[in-house]
C-alpha positions as CSV (number, residue, x, y, z in Angstrom):
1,X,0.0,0.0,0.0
2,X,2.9,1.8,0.8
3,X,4.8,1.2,-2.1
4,X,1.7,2.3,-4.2
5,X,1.3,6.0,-2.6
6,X,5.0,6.8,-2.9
7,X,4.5,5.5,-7.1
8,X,1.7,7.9,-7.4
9,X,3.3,10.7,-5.8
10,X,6.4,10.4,-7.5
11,X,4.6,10.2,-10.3
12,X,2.3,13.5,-9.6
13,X,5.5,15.5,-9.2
14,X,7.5,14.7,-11.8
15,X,4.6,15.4,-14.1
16,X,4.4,18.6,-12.0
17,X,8.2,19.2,-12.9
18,X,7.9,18.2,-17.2
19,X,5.2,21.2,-16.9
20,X,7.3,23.8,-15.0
21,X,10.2,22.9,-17.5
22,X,7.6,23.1,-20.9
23,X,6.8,26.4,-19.1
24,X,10.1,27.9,-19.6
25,X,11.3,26.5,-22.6
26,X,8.4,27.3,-24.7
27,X,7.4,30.2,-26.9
28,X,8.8,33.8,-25.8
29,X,6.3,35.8,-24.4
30,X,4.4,38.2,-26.1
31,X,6.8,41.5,-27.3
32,X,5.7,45.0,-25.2
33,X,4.3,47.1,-27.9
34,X,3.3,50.5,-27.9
35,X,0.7,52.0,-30.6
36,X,1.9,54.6,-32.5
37,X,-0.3,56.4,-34.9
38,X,-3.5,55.3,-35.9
39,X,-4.3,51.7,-35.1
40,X,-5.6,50.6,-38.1
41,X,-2.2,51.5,-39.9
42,X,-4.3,52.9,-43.2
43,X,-2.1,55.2,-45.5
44,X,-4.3,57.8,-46.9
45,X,-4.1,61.0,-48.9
46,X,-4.8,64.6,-47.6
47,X,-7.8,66.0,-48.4
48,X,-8.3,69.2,-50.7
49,X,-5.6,71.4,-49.4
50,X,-3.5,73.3,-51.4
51,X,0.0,72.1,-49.9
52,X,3.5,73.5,-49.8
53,X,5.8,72.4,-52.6
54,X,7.8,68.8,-52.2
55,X,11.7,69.2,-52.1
56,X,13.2,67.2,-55.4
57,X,15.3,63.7,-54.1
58,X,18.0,62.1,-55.9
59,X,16.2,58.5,-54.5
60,X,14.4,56.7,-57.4
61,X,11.4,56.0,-55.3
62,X,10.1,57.2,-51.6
63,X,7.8,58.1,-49.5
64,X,7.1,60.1,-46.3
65,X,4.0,59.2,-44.1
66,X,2.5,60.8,-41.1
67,X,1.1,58.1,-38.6
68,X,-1.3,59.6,-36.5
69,X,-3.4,61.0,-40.0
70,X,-2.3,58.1,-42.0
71,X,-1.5,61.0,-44.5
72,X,1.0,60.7,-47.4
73,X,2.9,63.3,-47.8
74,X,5.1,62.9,-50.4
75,X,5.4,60.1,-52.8
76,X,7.5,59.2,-55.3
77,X,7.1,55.7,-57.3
78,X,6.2,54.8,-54.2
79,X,4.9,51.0,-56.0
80,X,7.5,50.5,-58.0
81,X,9.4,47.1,-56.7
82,X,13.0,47.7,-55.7
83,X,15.9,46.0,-54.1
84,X,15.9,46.8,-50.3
85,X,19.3,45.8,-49.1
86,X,19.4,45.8,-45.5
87,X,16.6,47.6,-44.6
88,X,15.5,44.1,-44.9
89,X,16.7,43.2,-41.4
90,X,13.7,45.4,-40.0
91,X,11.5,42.1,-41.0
92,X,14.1,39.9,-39.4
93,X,14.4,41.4,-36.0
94,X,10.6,42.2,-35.9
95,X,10.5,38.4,-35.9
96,X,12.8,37.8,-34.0
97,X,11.9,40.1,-31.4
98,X,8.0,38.7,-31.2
99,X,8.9,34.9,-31.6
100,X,12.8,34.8,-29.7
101,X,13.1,34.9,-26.0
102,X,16.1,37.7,-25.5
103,X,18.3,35.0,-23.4
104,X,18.0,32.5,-26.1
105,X,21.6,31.2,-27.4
106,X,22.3,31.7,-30.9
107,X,25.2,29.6,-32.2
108,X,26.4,30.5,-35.7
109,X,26.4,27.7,-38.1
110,X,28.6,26.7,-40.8
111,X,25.9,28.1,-43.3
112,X,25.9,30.9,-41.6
113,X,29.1,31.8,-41.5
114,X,29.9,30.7,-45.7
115,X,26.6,30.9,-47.3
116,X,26.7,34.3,-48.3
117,X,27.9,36.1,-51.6
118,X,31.1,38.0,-51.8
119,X,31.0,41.4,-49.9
120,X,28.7,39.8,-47.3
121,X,31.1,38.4,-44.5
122,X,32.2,40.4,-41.6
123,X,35.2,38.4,-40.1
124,X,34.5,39.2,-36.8
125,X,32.1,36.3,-37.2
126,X,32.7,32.7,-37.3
127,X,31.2,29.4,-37.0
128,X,30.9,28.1,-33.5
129,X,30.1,31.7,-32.0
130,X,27.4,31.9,-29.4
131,X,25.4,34.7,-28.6
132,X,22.3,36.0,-27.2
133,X,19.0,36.7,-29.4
134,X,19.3,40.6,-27.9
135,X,23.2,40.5,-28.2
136,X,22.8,38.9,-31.8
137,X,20.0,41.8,-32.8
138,X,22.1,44.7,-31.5
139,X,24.9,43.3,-34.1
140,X,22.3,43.0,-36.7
141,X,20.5,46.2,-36.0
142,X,23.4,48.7,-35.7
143,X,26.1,46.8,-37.7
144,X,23.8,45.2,-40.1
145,X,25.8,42.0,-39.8
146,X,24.7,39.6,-42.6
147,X,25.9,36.5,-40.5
148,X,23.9,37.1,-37.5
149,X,20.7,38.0,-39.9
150,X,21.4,34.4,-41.2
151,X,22.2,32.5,-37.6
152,X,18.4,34.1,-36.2
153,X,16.8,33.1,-39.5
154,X,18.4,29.6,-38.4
155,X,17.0,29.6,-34.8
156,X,13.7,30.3,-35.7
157,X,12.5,28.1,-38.3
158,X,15.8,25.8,-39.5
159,X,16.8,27.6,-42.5
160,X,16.6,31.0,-44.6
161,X,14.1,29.8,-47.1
162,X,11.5,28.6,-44.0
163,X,12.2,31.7,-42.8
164,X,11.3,33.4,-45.8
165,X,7.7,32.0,-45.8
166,X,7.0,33.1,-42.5
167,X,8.8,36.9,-43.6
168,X,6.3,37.2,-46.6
169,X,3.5,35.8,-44.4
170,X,4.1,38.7,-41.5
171,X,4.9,41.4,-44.4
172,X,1.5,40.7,-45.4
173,X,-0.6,40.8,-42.5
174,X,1.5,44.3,-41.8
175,X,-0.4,45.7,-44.8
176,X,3.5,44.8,-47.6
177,X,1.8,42.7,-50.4
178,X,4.0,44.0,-53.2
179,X,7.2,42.1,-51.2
180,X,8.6,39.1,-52.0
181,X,11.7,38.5,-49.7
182,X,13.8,35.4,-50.2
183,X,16.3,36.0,-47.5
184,X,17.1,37.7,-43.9
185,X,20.0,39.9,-44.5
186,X,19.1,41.6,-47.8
187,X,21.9,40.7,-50.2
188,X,20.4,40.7,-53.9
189,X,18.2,38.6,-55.3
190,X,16.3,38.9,-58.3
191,X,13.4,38.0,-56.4
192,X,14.3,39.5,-53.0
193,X,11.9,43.0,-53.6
194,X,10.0,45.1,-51.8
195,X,8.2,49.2,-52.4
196,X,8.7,51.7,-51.0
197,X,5.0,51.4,-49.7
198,X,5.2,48.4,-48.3
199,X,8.6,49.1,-46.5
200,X,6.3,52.2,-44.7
201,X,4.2,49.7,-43.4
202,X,6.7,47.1,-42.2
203,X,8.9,49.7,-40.5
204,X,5.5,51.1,-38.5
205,X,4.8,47.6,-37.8
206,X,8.6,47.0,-36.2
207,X,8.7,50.7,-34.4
208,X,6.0,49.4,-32.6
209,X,7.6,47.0,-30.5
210,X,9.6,48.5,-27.5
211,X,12.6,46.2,-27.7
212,X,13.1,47.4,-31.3
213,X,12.8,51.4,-30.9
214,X,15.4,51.0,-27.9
215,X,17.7,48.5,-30.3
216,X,17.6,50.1,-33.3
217,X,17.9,53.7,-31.4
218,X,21.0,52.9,-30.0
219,X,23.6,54.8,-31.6
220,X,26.2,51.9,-29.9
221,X,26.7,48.9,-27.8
222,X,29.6,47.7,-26.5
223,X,30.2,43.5,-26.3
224,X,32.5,42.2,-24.1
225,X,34.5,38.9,-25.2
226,X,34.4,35.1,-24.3
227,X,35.5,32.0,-25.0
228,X,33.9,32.0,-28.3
229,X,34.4,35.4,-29.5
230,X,36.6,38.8,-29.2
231,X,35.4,42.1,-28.0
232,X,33.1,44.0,-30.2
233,X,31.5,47.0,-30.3
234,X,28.7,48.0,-32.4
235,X,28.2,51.7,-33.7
236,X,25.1,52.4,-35.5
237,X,25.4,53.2,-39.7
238,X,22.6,56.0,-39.1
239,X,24.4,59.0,-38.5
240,X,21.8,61.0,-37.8
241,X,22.0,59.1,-34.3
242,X,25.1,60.0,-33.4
243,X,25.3,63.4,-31.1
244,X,28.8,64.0,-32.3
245,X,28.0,63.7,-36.1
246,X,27.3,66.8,-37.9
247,X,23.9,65.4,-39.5
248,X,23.6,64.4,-35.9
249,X,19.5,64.8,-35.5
250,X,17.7,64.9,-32.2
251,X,13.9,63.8,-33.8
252,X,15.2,60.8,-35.5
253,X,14.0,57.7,-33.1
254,X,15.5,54.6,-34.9
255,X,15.8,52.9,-39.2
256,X,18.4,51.0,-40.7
257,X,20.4,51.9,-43.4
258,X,21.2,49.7,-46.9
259,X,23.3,49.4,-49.8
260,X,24.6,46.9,-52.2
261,X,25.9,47.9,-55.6
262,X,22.4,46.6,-57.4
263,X,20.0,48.3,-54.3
264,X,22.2,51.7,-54.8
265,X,21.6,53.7,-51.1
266,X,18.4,52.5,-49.0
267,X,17.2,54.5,-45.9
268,X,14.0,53.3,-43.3
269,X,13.9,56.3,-41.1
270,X,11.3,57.1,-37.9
271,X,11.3,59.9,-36.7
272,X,8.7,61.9,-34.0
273,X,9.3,65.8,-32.8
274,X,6.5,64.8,-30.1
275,X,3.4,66.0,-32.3
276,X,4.0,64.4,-35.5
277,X,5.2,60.8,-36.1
278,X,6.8,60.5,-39.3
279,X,8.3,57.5,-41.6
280,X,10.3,58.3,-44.4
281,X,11.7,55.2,-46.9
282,X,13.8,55.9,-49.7
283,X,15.3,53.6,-52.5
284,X,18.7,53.4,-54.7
285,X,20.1,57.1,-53.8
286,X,23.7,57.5,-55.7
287,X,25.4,58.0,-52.6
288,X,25.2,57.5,-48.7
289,X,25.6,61.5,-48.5
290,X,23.1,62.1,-50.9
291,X,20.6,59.3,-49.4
292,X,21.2,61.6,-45.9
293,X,20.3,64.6,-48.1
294,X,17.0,63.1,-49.1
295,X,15.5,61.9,-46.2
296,X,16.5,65.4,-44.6
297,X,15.2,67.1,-47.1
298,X,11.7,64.3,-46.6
299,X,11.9,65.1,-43.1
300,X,12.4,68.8,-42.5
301,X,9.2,69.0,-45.4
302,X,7.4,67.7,-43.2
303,X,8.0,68.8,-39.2
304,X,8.1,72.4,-40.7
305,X,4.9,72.7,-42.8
306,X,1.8,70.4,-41.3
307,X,-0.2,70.3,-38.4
308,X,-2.8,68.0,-36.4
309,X,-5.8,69.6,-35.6
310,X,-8.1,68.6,-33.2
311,X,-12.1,68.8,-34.2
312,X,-13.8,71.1,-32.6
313,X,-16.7,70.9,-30.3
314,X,-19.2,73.1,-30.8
315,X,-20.8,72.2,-27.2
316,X,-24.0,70.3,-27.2
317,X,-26.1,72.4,-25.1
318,X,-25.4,75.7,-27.4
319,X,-27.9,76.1,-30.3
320,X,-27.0,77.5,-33.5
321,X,-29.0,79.1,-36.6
322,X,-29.2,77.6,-39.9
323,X,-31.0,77.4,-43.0
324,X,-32.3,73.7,-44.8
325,X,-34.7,73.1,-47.4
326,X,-38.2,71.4,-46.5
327,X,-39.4,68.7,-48.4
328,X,-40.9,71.2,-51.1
329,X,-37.4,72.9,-51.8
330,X,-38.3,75.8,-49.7
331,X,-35.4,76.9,-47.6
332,X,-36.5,77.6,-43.7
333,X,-34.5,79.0,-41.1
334,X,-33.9,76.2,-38.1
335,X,-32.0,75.7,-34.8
336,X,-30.0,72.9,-33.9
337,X,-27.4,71.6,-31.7
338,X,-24.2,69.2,-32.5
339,X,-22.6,66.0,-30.9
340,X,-19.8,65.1,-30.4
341,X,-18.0,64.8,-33.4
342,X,-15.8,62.4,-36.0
343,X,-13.0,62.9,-38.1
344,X,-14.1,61.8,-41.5
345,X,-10.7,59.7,-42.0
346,X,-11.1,57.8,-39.0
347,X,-7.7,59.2,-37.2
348,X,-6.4,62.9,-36.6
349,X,-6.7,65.8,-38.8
350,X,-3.5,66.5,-40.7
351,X,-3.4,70.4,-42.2
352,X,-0.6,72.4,-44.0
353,X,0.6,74.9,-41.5
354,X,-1.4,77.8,-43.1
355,X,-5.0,76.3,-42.2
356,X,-4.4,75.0,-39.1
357,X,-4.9,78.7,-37.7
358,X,-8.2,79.2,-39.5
359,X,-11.9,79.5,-37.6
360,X,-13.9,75.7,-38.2
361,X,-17.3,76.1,-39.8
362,X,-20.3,73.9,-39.2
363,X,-22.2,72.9,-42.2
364,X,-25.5,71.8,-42.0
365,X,-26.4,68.3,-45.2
366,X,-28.6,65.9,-45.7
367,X,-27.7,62.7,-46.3
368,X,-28.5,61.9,-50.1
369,X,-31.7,59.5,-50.6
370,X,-32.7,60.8,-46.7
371,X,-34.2,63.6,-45.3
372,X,-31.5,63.1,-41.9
373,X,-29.7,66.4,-41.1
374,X,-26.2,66.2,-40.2
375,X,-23.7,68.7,-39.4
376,X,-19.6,68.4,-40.6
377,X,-17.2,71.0,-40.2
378,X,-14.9,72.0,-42.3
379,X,-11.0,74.3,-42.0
380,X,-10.0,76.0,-44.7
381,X,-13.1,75.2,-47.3
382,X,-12.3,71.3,-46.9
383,X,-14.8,69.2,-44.6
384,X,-12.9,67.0,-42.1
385,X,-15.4,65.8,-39.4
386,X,-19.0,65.2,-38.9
387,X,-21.9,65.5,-36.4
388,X,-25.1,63.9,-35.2
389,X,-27.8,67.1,-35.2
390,X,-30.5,67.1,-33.0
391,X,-33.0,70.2,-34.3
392,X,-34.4,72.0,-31.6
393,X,-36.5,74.7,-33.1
394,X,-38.3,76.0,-36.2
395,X,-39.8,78.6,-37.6
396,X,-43.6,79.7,-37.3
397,X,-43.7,79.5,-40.9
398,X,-42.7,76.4,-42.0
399,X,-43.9,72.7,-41.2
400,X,-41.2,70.0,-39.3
401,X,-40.1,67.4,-42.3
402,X,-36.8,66.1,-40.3
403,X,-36.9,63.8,-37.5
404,X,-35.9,65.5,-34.4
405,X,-33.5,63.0,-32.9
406,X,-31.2,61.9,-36.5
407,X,-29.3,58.7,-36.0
408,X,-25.3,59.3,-34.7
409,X,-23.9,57.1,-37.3
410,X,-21.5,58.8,-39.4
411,X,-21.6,59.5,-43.4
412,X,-18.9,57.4,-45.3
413,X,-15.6,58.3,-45.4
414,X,-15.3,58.3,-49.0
415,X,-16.6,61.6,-49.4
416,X,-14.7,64.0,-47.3
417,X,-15.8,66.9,-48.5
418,X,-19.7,66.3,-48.2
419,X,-22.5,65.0,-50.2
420,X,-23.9,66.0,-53.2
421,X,-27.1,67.4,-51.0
422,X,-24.7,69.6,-48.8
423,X,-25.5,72.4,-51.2
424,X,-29.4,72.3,-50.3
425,X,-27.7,73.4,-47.1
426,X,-26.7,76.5,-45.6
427,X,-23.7,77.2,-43.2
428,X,-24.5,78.7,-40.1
429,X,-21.3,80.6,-39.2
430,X,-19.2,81.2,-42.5
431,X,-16.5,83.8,-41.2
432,X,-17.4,83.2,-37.4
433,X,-17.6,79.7,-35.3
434,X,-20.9,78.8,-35.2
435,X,-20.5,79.3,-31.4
436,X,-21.0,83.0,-32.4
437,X,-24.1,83.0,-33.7
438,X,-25.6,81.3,-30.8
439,X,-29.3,83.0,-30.5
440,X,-29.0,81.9,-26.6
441,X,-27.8,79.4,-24.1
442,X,-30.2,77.0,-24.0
443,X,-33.2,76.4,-26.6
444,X,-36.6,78.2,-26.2
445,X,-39.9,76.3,-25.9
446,X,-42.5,78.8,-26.7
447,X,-45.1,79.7,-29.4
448,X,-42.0,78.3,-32.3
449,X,-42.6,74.9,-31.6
450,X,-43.1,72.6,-33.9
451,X,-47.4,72.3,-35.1
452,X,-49.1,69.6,-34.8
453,X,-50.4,67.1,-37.4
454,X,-54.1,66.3,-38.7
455,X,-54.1,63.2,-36.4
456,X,-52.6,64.4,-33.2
457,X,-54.8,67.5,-33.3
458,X,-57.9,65.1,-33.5
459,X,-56.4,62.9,-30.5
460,X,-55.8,66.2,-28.6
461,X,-59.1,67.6,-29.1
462,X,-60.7,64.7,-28.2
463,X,-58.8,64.3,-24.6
464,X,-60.2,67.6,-24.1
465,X,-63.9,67.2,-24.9
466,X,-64.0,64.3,-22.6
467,X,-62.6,65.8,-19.6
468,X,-64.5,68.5,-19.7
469,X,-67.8,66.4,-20.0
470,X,-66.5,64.5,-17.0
471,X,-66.0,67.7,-15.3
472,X,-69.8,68.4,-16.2
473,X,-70.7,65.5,-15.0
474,X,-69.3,66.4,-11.9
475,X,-70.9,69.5,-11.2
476,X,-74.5,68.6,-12.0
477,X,-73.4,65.7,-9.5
478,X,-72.9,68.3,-6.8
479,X,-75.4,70.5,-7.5
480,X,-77.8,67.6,-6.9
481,X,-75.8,66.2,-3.5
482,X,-76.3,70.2,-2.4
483,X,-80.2,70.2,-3.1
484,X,-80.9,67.2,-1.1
485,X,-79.1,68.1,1.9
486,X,-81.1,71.6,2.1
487,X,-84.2,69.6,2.1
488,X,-82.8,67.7,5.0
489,X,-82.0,70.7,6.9
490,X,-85.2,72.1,6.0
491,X,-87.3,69.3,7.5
492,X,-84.9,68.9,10.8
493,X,-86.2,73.1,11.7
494,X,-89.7,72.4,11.5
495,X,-89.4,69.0,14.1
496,X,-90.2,70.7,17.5
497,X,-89.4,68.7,20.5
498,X,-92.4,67.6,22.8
499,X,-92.0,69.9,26.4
């Protein structure tokens, strides 16, 4: 009996002890990541404004994106495929940061150390070297060493064309589905290409994840040596991260830099000033001087010349003047109030500098095929968010034809600059906020409210007519009750007590 309870609790724990020790050598946890920009990571383009002029770039193609608006602000082939180089290892330690523990060994292979094309090698690397998946990303984030690119590949799924798959599969979820990457490191390919589109969207997918803003923002990391290595350190080929470097500058967060003689000079640059979050991409620029000079140039373009704006609100307890047209095309003068509005992009309101001072107007539309009034309001001309519009009051002269609670859901987003009924329309406050013309605090419920109909009169008049019968009723009830107790008196005064 003994011998049976000692079996089974042996037994318990050691089952107990297989799952502590699955429990720590499984997957990595999940990577800290910190939104940046809209969540929905949609690129689109600025509405109506007239802009400032672009600055000319040597770069065959690029782009420069504002995250919070998801606005594109300058493009140039921006989906024309291209050789990346080594901004490719932004893919690569993206994975390797969400699917790698950071205490993981990585031992470089014989592949990884010879299965590269001329150029590729650094000889500080060799077969048999172990390092750490964070040590092993600083290396491949600030040094872009091909090697260690190759040796993470390795780690995670057993060789660079399984790694591959899974690089295409996460490129695509990220929103990249003009790239076809055949390898972690970036040396050519014929079928290793990517856009400068699609490099946008995987950079905002990598800047993301803490571990890779802090890595790839380091301008350099020292390594100390072992038994398997020398003493490294690693200094970051961005200069614009380098405080002592005359391009040296302060907004730039973290990228990576490329070049091979087919890919010419790459660049995958984020930068934030603490307002606006940009990411500017740039491929094959003739030089690494001149590849600096564009994304500067992409850069300064846009910190110095656009704004977010944030939508007004035009409080819902203050009621403004408008016009609309009834359902016979007269137009009639009405009050309403606004809600709480909603940008018509779905993110914050990117302006050129020049608007972003301007007074907001409120518009009042109906929605086309509807007779629901809606307000959107609209900087510089160009309408940018919309309202739910309760109408309060109307005038004496006109009949109600719009409900008086609309529903709060919002127009499309295709159409940013209102409906083809907006002009049926008027705006109440064209050179003032509509705050302005405010006929008072808080609505009036007098003689302007709104008439009633043919049936609700009827209902009405009848609710009268039968209280005041019952109130008849009532009365000749009384007058009855007061008759009878007069005759009452009357007879009790001539009964006379016998003496």
């Amino acid at each position: 009996m003994f011998k049976k309870v000692f079996r089974s609790s042996f037994l318990s724990l050691f089952t107990a002890g297989l799952m502590v020790l699955c429990l720590f050598s499984g997957p990595a946890q999940a990577a800290e990541k910190t939104t940046i920009g809209r969540e929905d990571h949609s690129f689109v383009e600025m509405p109506e404004y007239s802009r400032p002029s672009p600055p000319s770039i040597n770069a065959v193609t690029g782009i420069l994106v504002e995250l919070n608006s998801g606005v594109i602000l300058y493009s140039k082939n921006i989906n024309q495929r291209m050789y990346p180089a080594s901004i490719t290892k932004i893919m690569t330690s993206l994975l390797a940061i969400e699917n790698l523990d950071f205490s993981e060994k990585i031992e470089i292979s014989y592949n990884a150390s010879h299965d590269l094309i001329s150029g590729g090698f650094d000889w500080r690397f060799k077969e048999g070297q172990v390092f750490t998946t964070e040590e092993a990303l600083f290396g491949l984030c600030l040094n872009s060493v091909n090697t260690l690119g190759y040796a993470l590949a390795e780690k995670m799924d057993g060789s660079v064309d399984a790694f591959a798959v899974r690089m295409n599969e996460r490129a695509a979820e990220l929103g990249a589905l003009n790239t076809t990457f055949t390898n972690p490191h970036g040396l050519n390919d014929t079928r290793h290409l990517t856009t400068a589109y699609d490099m946008a969207k995987i950079l905002w997918g990598a800047i993301e994840l803490d571990d890779y803003r802090r890595i790839a923002g380091t301008d350099e990391y020292y390594l100390a040596a072992d038994e398997t290595r020398i003493e490294m350190t690693y200094s970051h080929t961005i200069r614009f991260l380098h405080s002592d470097n005359s391009l040296y500058d302060s907004r730039v967060i973290c990228g990576k830099t490329g070049w091979t003689e087919d890919a010419g000079f790459t660049r995958a640059i984020y930068a934030s000033d603490g307002k606006l979050d940009l990411i500017c991409v740039i491929f094959c620029s003739d030089s690494a001087d001149t590849a600096e000079a564009d994304v500067k140039a992409l850069l300064d373009y846009g910190f110095n010349n656009f704004s977010l704006v944030e939508i007004p609100d035009f409080g819902g307890n203050v009621v403004m003047e408008g016009q609309v047209q009834d359902e016979d095309g007269q137009n009639r003068i009405v009050t309403f109030s606004a809600g709480s509005g909603k940008s018509l992009t779905g993110a914050a309101c990117l302006v050129p500098n020049d608007y972003a001072m301007r007074t907001w107007n409120l518009n009042l539309y109906t929605e086309q095929d509807s007779r629901v009034v809606r307000g959107r309001a609209s900087l510089g001309g160009v309408a940018l968010a919309e309202y739910p519009v309760t109408m309060n009051l109307v005038s004496e002269e006109t009949k109600a034809v719009y409900p008086t609670d609309p529903p709060t859901e919002s127009a499309p987003e295709s159409e940013p600059r209102g409906s083809e009924n907006e002009s049926q329309a008027s705006t109440a406050g064209q050179q003032t906020p509509p705050e302005t013309r405010a006929p008072e605090s808080q609505p009036q419920n007098s003689d302007k409210a709104f008439p009633l109909s043919g049936g609700m009169l009827w209902l009405v008049s009848g609710i009268v007519a039968f209280v005041m019968l019952l109130c008849l009723v009532a009365i000749f009830i009384l007058i009855q009750q007061n008759k009878r107790l007069k005759k009452r008196v009357e007879r009790r005064k001539n009964v006379r007590p016998e003496l």
